[in-house]
C-alpha positions as CSV (number, residue, x, y, z in Angstrom):
1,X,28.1,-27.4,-47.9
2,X,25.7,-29.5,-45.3
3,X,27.8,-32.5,-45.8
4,X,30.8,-30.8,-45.4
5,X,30.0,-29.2,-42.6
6,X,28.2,-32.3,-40.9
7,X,31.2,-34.6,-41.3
8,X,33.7,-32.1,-39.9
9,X,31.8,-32.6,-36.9
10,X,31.4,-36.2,-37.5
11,X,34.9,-37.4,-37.8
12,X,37.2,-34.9,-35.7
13,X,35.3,-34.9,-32.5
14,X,37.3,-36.3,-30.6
15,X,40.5,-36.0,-33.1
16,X,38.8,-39.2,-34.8
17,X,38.9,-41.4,-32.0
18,X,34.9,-42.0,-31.6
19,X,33.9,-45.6,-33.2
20,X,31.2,-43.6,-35.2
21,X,33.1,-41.8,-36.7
22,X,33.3,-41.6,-40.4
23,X,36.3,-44.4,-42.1
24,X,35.1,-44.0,-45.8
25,X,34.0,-40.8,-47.4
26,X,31.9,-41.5,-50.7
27,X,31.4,-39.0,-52.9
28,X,29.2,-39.0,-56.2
29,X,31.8,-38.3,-59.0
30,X,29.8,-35.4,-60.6
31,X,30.5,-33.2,-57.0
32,X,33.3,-34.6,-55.9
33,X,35.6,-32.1,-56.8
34,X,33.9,-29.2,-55.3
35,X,33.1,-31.3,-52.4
36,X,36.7,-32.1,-51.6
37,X,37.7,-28.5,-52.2
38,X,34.9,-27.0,-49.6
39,X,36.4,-29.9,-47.1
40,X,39.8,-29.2,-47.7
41,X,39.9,-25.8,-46.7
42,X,37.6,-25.9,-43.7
43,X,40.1,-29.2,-42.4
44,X,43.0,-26.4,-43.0
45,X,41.8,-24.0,-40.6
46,X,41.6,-26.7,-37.9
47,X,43.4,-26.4,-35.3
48,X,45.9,-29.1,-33.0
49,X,47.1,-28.8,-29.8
50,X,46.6,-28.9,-26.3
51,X,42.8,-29.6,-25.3
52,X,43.0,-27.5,-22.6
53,X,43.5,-24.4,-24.8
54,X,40.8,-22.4,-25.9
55,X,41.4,-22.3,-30.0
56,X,42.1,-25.6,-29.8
57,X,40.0,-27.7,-32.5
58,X,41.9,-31.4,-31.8
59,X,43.8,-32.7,-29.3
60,X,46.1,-35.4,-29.4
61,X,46.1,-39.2,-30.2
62,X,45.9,-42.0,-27.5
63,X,49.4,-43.1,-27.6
64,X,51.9,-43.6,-30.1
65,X,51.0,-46.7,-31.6
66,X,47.4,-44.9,-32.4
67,X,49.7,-42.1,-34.0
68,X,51.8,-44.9,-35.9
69,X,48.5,-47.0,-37.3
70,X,47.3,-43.6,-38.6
71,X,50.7,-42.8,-40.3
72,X,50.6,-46.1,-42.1
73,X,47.3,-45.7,-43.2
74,X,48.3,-42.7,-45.0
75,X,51.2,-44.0,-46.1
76,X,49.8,-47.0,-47.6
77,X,47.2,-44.9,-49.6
78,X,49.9,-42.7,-50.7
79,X,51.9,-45.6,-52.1
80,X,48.9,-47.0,-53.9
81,X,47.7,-43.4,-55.8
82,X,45.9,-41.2,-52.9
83,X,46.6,-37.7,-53.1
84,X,47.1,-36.0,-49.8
85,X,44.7,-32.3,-50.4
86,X,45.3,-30.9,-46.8
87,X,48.4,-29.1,-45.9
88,X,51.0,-32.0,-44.2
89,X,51.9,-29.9,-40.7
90,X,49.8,-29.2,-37.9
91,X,48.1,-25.9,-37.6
92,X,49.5,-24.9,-33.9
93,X,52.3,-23.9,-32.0
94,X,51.4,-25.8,-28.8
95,X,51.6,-29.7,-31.1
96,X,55.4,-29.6,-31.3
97,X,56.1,-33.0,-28.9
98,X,53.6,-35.8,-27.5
99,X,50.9,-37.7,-29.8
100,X,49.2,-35.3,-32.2
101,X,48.3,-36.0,-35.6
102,X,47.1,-33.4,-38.3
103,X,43.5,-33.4,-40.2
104,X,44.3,-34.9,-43.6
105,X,42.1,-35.6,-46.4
106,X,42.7,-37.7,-48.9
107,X,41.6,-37.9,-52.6
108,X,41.8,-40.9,-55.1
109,X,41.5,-43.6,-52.4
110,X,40.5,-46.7,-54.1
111,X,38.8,-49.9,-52.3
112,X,42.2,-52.0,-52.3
113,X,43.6,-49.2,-49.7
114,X,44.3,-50.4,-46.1
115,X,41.8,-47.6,-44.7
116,X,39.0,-48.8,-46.5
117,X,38.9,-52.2,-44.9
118,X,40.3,-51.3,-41.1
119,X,39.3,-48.9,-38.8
120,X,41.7,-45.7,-38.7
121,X,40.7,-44.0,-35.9
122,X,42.1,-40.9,-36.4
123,X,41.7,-37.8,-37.8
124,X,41.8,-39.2,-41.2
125,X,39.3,-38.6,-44.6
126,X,39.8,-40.7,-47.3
127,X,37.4,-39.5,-50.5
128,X,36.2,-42.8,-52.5
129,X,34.3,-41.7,-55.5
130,X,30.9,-43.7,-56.8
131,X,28.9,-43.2,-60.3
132,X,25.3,-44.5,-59.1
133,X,23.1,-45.8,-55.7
134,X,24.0,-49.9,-56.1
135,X,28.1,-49.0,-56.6
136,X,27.8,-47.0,-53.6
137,X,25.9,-49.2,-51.2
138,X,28.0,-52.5,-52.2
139,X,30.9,-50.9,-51.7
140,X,29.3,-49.3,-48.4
141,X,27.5,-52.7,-47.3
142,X,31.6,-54.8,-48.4
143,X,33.2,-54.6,-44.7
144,X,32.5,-57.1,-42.4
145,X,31.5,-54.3,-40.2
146,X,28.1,-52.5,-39.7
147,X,27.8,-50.3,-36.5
148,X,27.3,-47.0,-38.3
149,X,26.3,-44.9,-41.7
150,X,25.8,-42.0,-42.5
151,X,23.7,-40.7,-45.9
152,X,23.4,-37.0,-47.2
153,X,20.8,-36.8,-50.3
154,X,17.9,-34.2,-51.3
155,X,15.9,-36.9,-52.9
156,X,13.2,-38.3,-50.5
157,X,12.9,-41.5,-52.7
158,X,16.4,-42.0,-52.9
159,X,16.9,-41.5,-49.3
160,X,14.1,-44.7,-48.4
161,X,16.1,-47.0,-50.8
162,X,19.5,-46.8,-49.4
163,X,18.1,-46.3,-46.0
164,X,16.9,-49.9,-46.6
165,X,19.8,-51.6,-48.0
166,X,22.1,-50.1,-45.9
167,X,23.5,-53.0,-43.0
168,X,24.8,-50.5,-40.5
169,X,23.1,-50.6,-37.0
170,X,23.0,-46.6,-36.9
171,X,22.4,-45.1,-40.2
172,X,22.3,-40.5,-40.0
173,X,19.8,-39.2,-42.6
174,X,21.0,-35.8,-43.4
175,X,23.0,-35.5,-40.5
176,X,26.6,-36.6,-39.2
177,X,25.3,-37.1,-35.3
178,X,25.5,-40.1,-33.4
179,X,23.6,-42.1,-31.1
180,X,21.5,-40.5,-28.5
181,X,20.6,-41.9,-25.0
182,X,16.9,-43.0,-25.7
183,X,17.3,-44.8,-29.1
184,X,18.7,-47.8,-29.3
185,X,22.6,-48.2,-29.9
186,X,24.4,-51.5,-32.0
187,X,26.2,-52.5,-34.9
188,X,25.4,-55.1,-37.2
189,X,27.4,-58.2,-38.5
190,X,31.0,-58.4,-36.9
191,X,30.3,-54.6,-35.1
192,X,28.7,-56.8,-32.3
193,X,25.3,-57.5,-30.8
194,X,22.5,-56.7,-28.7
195,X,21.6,-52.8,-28.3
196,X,22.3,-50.8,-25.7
197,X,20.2,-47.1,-24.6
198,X,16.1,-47.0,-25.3
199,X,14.1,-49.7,-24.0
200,X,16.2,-52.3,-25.6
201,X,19.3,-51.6,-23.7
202,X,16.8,-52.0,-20.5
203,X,16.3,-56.1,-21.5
204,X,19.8,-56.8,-20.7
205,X,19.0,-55.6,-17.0
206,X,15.5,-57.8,-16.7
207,X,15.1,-61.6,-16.3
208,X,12.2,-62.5,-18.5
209,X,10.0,-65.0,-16.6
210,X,7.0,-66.7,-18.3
211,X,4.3,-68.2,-16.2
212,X,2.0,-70.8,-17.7
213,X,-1.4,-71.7,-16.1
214,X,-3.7,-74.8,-17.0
């Protein structure tokens, strides 16, 4: 239920449109049914419209090219043996016309899928099941991307190890929430460089000047 409830948060502020967001969902076999269900029917009661109204849960896309990637992502996992667990129409009477999308989740995604190797952004869950810790973090650690992570686990032990294999600049223990002003804020392989927030973000506004003396 914390998980659940933690990546709600995570991936549909912002109706998916963050870049730490959650792309992949992995799910330890032995739960994942019971974790999909609980997700399922909390994503069903979301609801899309205008952000200006106050029941509103998700507002629209960017434009309609960001509506038309997030389509084909779906369709693409469709096509290729996804199952689509989320009801297919929006939740709302104010969504009718302009760019929204609805919440969907989708089980049976498999690593060959196009929204396991790009970025959807949008309000898209795609459930990848793992057996054990090395299948998990491989598949995790196979993008050429690595800005951020997120890990939900009771065991202390287990929590240090992937912790320390993971290759994601930002990596949430237990928690879904992103970066915060005074830590420092990068990604890691092609997810860019340098760090910004926290004294690190401060070097790129100082000229280090060394001064040597006999």
């Amino acid at each position: 239920e914390k998980a659940a409830d933690a990546l709600m948060s995570n991936k549909f502020r912002g109706s998916g449109q963050t870049c730490v967001c959650a792309n992949r969902v992995y799910v330890q076999a032995s739960i994942v049914e019971e974790f999909s269900k609980q997700l399922a029917a909390r994503v069903a009661t979301l609801k899309v419209g205008n952000g200006l109204h106050p029941d509103t849960d998700l507002g629209p896309l960017i434009d309609r090219s960001a509506v038309e990637k997030v389509q084909r992502h779906i369709d693409n996992a469709l096509a290729h043996g996804a199952v689509r667990i989320t009801p297919e129409g929006m939740n709302s009477s104010s969504a009718k016309s302009g760019n929204f999308f609805p919440p969907t989740v989708l089980r049976g995604v498999t690593a060959e899928m196009e929204c396991v190797h790009h970025e959807t952004f949008g309000p898209v869950i795609p459930i990848l099941e793992f057996e054990n810790e090395d299948q998990v973090i491989d598949a995790a650690n196979s993008t050429e991307y690595g800005l951020a992570a997120y890990v939900f686990t009771q065991n202390a032990s287990r929590s240090e190890r992937m912790l320390a294999r993971l290759r994601f600049g930002h990596v949430g223990l237990n928690t879904g929430s992103g970066p915060t002003a005074e830590a420092p804020f990068g990604g890691m392989k092609s997810s860019g460089f340098g760090r910004e927030g926290g004294l690190e973000g401060l070097h790129d506004f100082v000229d280090p000047q060394t001064i040597a003396s006999p």
